[in-house]
DRENTORRO-25797 format. One record per atom (N, C-alpha, C): residue number from 1; residue in three letters; atom name; x, y, z. Coordinates in pm, 1 decimal. Layout:
// residues N
   pos   code   site          x          y          z
   NUM    ala     CA          X          Y          Z
...
//
This chain:
// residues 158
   pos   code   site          x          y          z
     1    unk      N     7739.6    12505.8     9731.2
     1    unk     CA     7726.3    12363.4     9710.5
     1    unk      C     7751.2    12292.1     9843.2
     2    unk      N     7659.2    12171.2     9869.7
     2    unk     CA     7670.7    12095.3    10002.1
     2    unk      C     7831.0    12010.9     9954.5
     3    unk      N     7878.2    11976.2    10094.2
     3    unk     CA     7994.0    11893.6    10114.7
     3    unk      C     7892.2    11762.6    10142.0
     4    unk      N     8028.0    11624.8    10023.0
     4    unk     CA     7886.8    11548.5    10047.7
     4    unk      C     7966.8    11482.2    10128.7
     5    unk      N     7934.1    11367.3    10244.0
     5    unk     CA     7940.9    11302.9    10345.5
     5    unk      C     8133.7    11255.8    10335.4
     6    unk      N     8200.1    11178.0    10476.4
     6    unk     CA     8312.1    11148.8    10438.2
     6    unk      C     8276.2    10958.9    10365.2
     7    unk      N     8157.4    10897.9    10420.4
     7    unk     CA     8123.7    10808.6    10355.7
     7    unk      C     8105.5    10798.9    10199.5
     8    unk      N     8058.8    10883.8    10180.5
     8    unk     CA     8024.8    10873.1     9998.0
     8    unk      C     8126.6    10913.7     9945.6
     9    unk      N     8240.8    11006.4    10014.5
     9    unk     CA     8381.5    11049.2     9924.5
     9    unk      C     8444.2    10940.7     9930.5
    10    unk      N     8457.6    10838.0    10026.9
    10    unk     CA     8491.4    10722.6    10011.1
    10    unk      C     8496.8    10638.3     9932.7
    11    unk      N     8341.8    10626.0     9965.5
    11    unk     CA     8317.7    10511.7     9841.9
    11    unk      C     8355.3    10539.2     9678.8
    12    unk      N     8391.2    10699.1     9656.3
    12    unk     CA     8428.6    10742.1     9464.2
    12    unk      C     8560.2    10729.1     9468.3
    13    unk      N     8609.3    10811.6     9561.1
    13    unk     CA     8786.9    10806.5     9573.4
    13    unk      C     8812.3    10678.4     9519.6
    14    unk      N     8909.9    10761.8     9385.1
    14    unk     CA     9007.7    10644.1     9304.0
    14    unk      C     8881.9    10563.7     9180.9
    15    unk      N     8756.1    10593.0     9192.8
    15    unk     CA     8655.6    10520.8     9119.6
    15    unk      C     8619.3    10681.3     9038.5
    16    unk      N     8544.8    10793.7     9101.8
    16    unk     CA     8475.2    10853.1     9037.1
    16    unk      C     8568.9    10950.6     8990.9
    17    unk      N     8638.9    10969.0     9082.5
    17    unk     CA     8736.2    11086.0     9076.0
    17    unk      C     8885.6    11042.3     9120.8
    18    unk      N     9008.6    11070.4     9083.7
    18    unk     CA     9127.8    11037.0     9150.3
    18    unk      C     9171.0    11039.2     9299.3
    19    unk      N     9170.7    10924.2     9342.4
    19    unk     CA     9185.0    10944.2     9512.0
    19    unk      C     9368.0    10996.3     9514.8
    20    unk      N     9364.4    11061.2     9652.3
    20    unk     CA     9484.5    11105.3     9675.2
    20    unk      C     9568.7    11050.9     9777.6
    21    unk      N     9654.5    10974.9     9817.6
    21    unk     CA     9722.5    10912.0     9882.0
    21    unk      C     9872.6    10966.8     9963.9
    22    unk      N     9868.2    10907.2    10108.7
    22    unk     CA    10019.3    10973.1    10111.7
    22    unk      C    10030.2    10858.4    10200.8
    23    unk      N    10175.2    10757.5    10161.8
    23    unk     CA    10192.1    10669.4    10188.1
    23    unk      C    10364.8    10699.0    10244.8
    24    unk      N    10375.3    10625.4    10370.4
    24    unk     CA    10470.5    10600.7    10454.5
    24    unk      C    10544.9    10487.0    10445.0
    25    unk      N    10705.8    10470.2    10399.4
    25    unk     CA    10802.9    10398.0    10438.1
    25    unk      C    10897.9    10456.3    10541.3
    26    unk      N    10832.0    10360.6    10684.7
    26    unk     CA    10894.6    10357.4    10785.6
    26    unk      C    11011.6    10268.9    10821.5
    27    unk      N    11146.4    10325.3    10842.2
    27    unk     CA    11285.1    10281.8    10853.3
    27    unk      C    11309.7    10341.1    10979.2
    28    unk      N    11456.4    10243.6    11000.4
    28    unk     CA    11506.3    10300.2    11122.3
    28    unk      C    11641.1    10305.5    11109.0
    29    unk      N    11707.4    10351.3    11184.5
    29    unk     CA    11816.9    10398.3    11161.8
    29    unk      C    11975.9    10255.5    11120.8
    30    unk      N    11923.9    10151.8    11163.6
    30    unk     CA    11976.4    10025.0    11083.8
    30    unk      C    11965.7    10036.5    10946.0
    31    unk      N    11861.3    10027.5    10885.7
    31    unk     CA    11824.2    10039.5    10756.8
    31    unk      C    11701.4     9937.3    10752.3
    32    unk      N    11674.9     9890.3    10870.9
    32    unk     CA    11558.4     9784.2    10865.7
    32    unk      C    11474.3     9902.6    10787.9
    33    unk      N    11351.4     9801.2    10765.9
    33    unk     CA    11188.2     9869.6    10736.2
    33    unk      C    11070.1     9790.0    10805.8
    34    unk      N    10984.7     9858.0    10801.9
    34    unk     CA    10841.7     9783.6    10912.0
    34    unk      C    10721.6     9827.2    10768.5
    35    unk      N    10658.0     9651.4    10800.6
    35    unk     CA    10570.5     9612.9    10696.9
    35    unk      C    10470.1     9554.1    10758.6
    36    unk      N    10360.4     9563.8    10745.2
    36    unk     CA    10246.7     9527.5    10794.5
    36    unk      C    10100.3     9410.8    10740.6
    37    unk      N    10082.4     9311.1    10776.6
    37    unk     CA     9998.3     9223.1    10662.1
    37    unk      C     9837.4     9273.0    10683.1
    38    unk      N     9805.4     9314.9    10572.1
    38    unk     CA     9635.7     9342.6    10560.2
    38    unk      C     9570.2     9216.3    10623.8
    39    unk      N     9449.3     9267.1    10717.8
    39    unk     CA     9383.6     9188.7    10757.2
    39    unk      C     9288.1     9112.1    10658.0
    40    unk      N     9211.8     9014.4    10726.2
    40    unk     CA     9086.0     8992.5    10639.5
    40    unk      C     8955.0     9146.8    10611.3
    41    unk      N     8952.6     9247.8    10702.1
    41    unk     CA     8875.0     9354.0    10734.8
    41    unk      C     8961.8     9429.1    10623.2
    42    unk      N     9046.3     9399.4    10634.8
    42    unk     CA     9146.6     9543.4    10505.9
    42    unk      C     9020.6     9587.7    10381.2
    43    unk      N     9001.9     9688.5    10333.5
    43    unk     CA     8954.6     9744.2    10192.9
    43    unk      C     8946.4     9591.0    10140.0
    44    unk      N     9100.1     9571.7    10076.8
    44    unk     CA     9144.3     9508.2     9919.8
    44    unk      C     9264.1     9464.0     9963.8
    45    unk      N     9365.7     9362.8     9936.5
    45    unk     CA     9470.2     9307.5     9942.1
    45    unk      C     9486.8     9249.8    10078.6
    46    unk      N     9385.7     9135.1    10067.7
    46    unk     CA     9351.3     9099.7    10226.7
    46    unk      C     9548.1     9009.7    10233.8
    47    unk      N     9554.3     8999.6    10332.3
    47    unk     CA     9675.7     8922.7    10364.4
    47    unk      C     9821.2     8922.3    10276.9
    48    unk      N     9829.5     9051.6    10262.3
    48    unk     CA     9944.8     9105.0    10206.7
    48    unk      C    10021.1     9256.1    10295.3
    49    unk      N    10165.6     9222.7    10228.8
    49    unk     CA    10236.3     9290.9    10401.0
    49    unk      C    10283.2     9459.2    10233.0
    50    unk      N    10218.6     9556.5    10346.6
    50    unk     CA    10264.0     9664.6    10298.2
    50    unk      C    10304.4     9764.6    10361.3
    51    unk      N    10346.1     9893.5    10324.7
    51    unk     CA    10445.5    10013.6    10412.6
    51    unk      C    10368.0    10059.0    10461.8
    52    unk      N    10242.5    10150.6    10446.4
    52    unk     CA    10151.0    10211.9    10535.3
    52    unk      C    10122.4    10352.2    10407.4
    53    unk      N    10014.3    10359.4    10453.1
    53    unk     CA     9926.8    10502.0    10411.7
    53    unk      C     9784.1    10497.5    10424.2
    54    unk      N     9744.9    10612.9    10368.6
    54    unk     CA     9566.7    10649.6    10386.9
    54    unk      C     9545.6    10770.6    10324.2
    55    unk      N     9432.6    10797.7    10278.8
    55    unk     CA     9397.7    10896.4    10201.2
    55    unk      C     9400.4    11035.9    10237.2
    56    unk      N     9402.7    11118.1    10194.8
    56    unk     CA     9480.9    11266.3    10210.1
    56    unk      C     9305.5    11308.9    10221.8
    57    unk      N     9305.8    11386.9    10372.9
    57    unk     CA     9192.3    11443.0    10401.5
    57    unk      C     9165.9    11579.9    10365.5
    58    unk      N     9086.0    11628.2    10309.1
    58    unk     CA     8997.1    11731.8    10265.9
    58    unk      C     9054.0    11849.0    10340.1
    59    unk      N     9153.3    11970.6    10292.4
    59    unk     CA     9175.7    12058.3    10374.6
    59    unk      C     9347.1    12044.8    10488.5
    60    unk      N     9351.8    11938.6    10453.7
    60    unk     CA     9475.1    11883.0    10498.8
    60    unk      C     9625.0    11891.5    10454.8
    61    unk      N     9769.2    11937.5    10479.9
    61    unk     CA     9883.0    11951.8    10415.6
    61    unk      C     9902.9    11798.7    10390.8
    62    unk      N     9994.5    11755.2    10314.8
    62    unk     CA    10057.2    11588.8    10247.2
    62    unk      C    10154.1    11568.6    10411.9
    63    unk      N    10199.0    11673.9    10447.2
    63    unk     CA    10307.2    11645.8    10570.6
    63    unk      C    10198.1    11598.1    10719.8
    64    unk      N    10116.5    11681.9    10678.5
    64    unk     CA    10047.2    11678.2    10819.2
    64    unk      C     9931.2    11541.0    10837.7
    65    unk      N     9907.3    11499.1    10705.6
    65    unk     CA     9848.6    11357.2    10674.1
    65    unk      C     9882.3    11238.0    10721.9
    66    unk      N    10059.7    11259.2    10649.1
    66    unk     CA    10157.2    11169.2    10709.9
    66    unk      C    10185.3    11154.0    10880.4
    67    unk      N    10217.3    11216.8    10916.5
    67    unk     CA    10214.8    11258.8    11096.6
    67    unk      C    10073.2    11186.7    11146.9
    68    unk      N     9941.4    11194.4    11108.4
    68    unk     CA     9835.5    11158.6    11163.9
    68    unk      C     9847.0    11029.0    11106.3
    69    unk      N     9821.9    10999.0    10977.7
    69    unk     CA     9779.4    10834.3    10987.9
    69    unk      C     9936.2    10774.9    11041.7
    70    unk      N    10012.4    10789.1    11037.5
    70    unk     CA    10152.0    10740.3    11128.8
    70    unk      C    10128.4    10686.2    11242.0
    71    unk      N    10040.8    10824.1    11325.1
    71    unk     CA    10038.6    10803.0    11471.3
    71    unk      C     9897.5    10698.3    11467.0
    72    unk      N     9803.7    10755.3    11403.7
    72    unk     CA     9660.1    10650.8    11385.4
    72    unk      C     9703.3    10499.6    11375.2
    73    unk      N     9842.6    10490.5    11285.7
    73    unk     CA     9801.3    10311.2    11235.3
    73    unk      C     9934.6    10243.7    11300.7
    74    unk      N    10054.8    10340.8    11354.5
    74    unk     CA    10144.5    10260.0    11368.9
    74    unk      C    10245.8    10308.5    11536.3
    75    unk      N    10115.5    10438.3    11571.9
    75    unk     CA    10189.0    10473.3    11714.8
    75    unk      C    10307.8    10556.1    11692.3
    76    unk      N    10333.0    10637.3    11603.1
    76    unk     CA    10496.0    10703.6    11589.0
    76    unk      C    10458.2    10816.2    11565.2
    77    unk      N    10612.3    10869.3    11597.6
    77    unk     CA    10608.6    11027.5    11531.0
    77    unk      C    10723.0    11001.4    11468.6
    78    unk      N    10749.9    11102.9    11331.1
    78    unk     CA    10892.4    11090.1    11240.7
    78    unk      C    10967.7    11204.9    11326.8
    79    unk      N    11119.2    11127.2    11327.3
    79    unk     CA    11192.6    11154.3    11309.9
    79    unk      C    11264.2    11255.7    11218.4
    80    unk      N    11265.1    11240.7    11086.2
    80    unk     CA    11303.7    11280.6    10983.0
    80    unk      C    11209.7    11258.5    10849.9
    81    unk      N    11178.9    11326.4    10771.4
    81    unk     CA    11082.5    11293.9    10671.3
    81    unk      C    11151.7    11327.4    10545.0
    82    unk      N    11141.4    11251.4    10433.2
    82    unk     CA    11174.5    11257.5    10281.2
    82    unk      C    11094.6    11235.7    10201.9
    83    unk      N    11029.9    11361.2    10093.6
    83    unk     CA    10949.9    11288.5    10032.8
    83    unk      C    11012.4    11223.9     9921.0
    84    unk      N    10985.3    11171.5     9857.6
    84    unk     CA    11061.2    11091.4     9798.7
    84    unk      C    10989.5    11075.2     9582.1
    85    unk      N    10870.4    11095.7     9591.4
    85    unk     CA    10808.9    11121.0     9473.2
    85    unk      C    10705.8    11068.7     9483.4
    86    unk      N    10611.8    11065.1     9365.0
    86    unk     CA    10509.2    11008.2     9342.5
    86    unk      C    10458.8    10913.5     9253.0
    87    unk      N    10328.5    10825.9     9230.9
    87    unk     CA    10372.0    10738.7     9205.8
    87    unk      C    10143.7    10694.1     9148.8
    88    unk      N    10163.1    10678.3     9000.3
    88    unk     CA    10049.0    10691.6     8930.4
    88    unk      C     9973.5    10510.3     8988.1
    89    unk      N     9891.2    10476.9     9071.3
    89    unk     CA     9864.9    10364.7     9077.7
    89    unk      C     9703.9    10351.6     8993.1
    90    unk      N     9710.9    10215.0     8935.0
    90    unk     CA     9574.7    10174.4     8823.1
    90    unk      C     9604.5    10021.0     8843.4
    91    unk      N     9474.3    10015.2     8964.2
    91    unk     CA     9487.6     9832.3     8990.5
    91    unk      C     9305.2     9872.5     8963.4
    92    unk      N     9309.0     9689.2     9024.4
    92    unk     CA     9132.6     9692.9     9050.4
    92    unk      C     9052.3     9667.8     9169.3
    93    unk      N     8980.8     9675.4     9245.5
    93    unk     CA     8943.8     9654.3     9363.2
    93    unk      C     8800.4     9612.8     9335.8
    94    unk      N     8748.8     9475.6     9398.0
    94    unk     CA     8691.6     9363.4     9337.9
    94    unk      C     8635.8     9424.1     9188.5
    95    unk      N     8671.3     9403.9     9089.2
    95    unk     CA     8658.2     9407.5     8933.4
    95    unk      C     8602.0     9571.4     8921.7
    96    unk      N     8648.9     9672.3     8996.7
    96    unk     CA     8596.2     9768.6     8957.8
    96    unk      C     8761.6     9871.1     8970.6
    97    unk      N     8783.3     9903.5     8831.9
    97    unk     CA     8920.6    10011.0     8820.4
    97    unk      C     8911.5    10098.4     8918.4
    98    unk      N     9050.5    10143.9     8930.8
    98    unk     CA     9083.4    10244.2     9040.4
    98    unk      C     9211.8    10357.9     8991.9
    99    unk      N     9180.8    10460.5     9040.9
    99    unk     CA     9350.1    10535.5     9010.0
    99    unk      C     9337.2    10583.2     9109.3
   100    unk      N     9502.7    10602.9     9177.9
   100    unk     CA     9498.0    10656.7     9286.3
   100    unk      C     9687.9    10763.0     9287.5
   101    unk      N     9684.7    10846.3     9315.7
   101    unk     CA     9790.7    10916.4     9300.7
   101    unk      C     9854.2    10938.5     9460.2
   102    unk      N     9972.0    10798.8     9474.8
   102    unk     CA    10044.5    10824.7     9589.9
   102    unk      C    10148.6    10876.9     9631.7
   103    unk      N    10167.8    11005.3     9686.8
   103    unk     CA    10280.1    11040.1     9745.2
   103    unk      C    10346.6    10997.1     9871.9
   104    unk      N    10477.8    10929.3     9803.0
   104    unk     CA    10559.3    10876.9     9891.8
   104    unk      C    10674.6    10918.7     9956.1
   105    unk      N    10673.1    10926.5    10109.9
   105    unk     CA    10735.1    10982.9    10209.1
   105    unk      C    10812.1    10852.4    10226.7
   106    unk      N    10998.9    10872.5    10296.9
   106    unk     CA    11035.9    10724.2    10397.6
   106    unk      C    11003.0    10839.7    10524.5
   107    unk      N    10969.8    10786.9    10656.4
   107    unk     CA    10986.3    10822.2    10752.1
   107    unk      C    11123.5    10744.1    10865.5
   108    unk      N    11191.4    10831.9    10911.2
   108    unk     CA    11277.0    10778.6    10985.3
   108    unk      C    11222.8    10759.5    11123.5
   109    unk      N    11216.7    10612.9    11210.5
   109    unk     CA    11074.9    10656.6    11338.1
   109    unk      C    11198.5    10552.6    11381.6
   110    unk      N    11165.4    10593.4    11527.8
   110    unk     CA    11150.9    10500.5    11642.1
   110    unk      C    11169.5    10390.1    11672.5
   111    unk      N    11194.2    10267.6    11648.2
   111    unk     CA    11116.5    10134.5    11670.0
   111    unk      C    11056.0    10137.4    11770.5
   112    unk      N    11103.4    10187.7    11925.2
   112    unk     CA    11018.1    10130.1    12008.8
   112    unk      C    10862.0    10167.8    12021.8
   113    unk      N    10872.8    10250.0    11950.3
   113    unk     CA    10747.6    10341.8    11997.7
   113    unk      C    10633.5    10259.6    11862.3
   114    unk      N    10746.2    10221.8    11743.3
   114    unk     CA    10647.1    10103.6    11645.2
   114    unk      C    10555.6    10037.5    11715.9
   115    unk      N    10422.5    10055.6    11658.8
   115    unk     CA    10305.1     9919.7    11736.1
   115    unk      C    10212.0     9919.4    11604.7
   116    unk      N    10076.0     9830.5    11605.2
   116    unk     CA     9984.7     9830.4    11535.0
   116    unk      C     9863.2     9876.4    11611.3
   117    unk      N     9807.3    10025.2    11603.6
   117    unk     CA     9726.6    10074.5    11649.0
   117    unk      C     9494.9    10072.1    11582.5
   118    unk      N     9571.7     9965.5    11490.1
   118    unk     CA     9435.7     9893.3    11392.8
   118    unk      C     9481.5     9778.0    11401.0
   119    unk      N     9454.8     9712.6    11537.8
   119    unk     CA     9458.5     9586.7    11521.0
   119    unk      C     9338.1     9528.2    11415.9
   120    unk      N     9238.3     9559.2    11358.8
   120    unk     CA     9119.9     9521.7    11292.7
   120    unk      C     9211.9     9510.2    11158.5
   121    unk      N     9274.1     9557.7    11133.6
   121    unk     CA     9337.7     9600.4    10974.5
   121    unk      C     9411.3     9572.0    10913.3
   122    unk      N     9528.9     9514.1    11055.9
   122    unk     CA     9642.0     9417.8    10998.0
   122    unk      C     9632.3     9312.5    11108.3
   123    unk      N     9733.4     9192.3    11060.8
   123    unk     CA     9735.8     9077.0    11144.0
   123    unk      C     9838.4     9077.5    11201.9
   124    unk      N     9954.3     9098.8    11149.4
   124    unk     CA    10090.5     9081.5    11150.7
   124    unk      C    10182.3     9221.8    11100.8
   125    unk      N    10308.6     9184.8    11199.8
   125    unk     CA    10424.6     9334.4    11098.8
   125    unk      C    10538.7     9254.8    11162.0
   126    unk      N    10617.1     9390.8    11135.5
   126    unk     CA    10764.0     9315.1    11105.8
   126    unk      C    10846.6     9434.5    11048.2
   127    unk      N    10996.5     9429.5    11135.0
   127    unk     CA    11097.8     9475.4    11021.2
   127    unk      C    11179.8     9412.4    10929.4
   128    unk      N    11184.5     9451.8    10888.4
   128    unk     CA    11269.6     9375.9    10713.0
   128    unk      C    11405.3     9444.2    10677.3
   129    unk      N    11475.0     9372.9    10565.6
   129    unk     CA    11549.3     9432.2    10488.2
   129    unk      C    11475.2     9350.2    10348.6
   130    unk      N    11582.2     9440.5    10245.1
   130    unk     CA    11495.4     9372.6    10123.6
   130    unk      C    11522.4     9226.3    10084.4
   131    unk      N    11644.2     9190.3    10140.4
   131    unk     CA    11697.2     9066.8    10155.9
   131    unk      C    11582.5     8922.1    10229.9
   132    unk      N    11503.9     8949.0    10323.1
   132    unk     CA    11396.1     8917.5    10385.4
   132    unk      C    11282.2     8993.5    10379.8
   133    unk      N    11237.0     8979.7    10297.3
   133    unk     CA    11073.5     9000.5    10257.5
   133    unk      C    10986.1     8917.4    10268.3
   134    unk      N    10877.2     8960.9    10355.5
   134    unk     CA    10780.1     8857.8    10353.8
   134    unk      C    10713.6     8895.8    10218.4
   135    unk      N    10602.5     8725.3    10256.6
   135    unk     CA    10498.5     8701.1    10112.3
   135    unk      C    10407.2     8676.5    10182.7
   136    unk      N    10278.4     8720.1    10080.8
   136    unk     CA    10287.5     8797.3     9946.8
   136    unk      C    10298.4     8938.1     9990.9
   137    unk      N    10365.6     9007.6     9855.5
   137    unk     CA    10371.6     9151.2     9947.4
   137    unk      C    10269.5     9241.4     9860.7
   138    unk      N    10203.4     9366.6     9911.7
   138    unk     CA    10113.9     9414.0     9846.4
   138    unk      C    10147.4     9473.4     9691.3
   139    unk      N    10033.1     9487.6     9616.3
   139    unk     CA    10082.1     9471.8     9467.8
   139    unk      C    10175.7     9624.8     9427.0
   140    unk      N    10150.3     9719.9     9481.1
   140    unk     CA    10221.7     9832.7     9480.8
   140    unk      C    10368.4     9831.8     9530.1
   141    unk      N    10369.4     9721.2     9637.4
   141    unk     CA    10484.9     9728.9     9732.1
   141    unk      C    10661.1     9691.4     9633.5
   142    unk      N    10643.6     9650.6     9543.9
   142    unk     CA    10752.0     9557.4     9476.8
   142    unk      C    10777.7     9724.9     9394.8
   143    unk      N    10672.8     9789.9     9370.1
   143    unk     CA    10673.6     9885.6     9197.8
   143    unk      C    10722.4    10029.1     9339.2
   144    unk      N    10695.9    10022.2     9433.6
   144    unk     CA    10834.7    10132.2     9536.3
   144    unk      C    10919.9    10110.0     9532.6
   145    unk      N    10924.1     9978.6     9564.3
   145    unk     CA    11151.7     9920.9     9562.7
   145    unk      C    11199.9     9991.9     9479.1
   146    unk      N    11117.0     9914.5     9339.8
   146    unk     CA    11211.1     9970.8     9213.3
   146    unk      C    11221.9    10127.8     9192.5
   147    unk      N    11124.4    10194.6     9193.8
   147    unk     CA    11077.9    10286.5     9169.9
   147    unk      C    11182.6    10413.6     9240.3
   148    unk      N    11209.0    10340.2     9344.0
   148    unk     CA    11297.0    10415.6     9475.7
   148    unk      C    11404.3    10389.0     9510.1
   149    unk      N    11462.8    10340.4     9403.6
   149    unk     CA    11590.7    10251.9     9442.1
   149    unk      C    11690.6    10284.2     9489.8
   150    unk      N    11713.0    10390.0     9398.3
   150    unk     CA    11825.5    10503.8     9465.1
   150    unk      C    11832.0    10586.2     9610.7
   151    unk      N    11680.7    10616.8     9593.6
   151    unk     CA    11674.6    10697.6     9758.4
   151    unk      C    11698.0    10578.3     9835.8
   152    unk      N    11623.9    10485.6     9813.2
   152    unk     CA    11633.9    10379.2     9962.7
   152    unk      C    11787.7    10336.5     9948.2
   153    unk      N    11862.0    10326.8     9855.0
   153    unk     CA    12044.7    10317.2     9879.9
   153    unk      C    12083.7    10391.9     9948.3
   154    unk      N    12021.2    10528.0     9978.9
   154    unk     CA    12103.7    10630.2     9992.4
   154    unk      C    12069.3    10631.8    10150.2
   155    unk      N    11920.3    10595.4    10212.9
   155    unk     CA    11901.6    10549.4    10341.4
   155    unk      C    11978.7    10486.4    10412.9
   156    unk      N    12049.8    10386.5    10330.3
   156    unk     CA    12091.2    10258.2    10365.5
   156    unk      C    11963.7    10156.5    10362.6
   157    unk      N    11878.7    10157.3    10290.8
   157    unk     CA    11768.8    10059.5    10284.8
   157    unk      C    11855.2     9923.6    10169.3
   158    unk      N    11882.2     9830.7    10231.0
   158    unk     CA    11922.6     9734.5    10173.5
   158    unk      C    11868.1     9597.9    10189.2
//
């Protein structure tokens, strides 16, 4: 059987078939976190600040995913990695359903070495605590807090 293009796996991922996700919460050793606002160019959730990820490539480990889009979108290498669990997402992306199954890593990184390496993709970032959160934040982003509550205590994510 032909492999069909990385364009057309694109376009089904999460529509035809379950897309696979491995998504990054990047902390630092404060307990800050770094959040990033979708551009107007973003997919879906134009101007909303989220943790980071990208889809798990064809042939690829979940660890070694993480490490590349890291360095692709935000200039880092981890420090320390936790995965932390996973996490069933069912939103819509303009009126057409989606599922997408994200595994979520915190990464312990750097700050200095933090940058935005897609400037096209986001506008804005920032470190945070949960105490200072920007708005709006992406629709997944609120259902990690909770979801993770305990691990990110145990970070010191406060």
């Amino acid at each position: 059987m032909d492999k069909l293009s990385g364009e057309v796996l694109r376009a089904h991922k999460g529509v035809s078939f379950v897309g696979v996700s491995t998504c990054f919460f990047c902390y630092r050793s404060d307990g800050k976190f770094f959040l990033a606002k979708r551009s107007k160019k973003a997919r879906d959730e134009q101007g909303r600040w989220e943790m980071g990820g990208g889809g798990l490539k064809w042939g690829m480990a979940a660890i070694d995913n993480i490490k590349r889009e890291l360095k692709e979108e935000y200039n880092a290498l981890p420090k320390d990695v936790r995965f932390m669990g996973y996490r069933d997402v069912f939103r819509e992306n303009k009126g057409q359903p989606t599922h997408w199954l994200c595994l979520d890593f915190a990464i312990l990184v750097d700050p200095k070495n933090m940058r935005i390496n897609e400037p096209d993709m986001f506008d804005d970032s920032g470190w945070f605590t949960l105490g200072t959160l920007p708005s709006p934040l992406h629709s997944q982003q609120q259902i990690f807090f909770d979801m993770h509550k305990k691990e990110l205590e145990e970070l010191g994510i406060r």
